[in-house]
Steps between C-alpha positions, in 0.01 A plus 500: 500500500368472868479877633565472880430729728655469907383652785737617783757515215732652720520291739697179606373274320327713187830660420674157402225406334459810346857471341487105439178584311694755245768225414214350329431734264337192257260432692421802744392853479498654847255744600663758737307567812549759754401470896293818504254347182321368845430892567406540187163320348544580161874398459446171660212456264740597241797233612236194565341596120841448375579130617448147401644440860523689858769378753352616814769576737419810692464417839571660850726262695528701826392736682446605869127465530407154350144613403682743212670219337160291481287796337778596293572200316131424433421859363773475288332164378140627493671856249614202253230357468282805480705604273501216246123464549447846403740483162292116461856367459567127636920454488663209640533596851829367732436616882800433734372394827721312800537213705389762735131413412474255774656673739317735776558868384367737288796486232378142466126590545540758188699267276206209535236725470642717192587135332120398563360849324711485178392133474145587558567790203630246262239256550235759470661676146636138327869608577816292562612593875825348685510539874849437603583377822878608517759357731755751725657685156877571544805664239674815432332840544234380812461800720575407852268497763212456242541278191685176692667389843808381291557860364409629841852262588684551258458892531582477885789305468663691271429799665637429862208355673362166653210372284247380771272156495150588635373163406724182339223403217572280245424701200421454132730698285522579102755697349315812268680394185305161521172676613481689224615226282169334666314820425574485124457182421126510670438783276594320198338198640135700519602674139491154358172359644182552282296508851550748798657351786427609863744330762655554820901470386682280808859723385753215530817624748871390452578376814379512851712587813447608873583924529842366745591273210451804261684717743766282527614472141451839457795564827705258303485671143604810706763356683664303207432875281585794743727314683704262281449642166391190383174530257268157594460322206 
């Protein structure tokens, strides 16, 4: 049994994995974490001694002044990896970072640096690390404004108001039942492997489409829905 422990369980993306990961009762145990264990030294010592693997998902996404976001995200890297260095514990380590890494802000800055210090920590201890490079994430449950631009539309247009296009991107998109398909399979890929493995993940996307292309599928699932009763198939 793999005992797997998740980081920012409660968010977007850590609560569907969360519950995909207790389906598979065979092959997981899940190791229940809590977002205040970052407050608390000896309980995140407590959750890392636990684990054969840590999904590192807690992240700040936004937030007025940039500068937070940046020294957020990389403390809560740099309390990880004190912590497991302390308790002399090496799990298999999956950080989710973003296409964002190449882009000029400090969301991106954060997720680029905190991938480089976890595989600098693995490489120093003989651990297995994953840093995935994930794709705009998308499904049921995003919080608007914050987890997704197609939530963000699909939450205005249900709600009375006009969804707005600040720039027509073509963007990469998975949906979060395949990511953490993705996500399980690279643990079990790293369980099997008599060697640790330390790679930067490319996270394959479904499809790609400009945000007006998005947009306008997302108008038409409304219209044939709300206005013709007609479920698209």
């Amino acid at each position: 049994m793999i005992r797997v422990g998740i980081t920012g369980q409660s968010g977007f993306i850590g609560t569907h994995l969360y519950n995909i990961v207790g389906l598979l009762k065979d092959e997981f145990v899940r190791i229940p974490f809590e977002d205040d264990y970052f407050k608390d030294e000896k309980k995140l010592r407590g959750f890392v001694r636990e684990c054969d693997v840590v999904i590192h998902l807690a992240a700040m996404n936004r937030y007025p002044d940039p500068q937070i976001i940046y020294q957020t995200n990389i403390c809560l890297v740099e309390q990880l990896i004190e912590a497991m260095e302390a308790e002399r514990v090496s799990p298999h380590v999956l950080f989710s970072s973003s296409v964002q890494e190449e882009s000029d802000n400090e969301y991106g800055h954060s997720k680029r640096k905190g991938r480089t210090l976890l595989e600098e920590w693995a490489q120093r201890n003989g651990a297995s690390f994953t840093g995935m490079v994930l794709p705009n994430v998308f499904g049921p449950f995003g919080k608007p404004n914050y987890n997704s631009f197609v939530v963000t539309f699909c939450y205005k247009l249900t709600h009375g108001e006009i969804p707005q296009v600040l720039q027509d991107n073509e963007v990469k998109l998975i949906y979060i039942g395949n990511l953490c398909k993705h996500i399980i399979d690279k643990i079990k890929q790293v369980n099997n492997s008599d060697i640790p493995i330390v790679d930067k993940d490319i996270v394959p996307y479904d499809f790609d489409k400009k945000v007006t292309e998005v947009l306008s599928v997302l108008e038409n699932f409304k219209n044939l829905y709300f206005n013709q009763g007609v479920i698209p198939g």
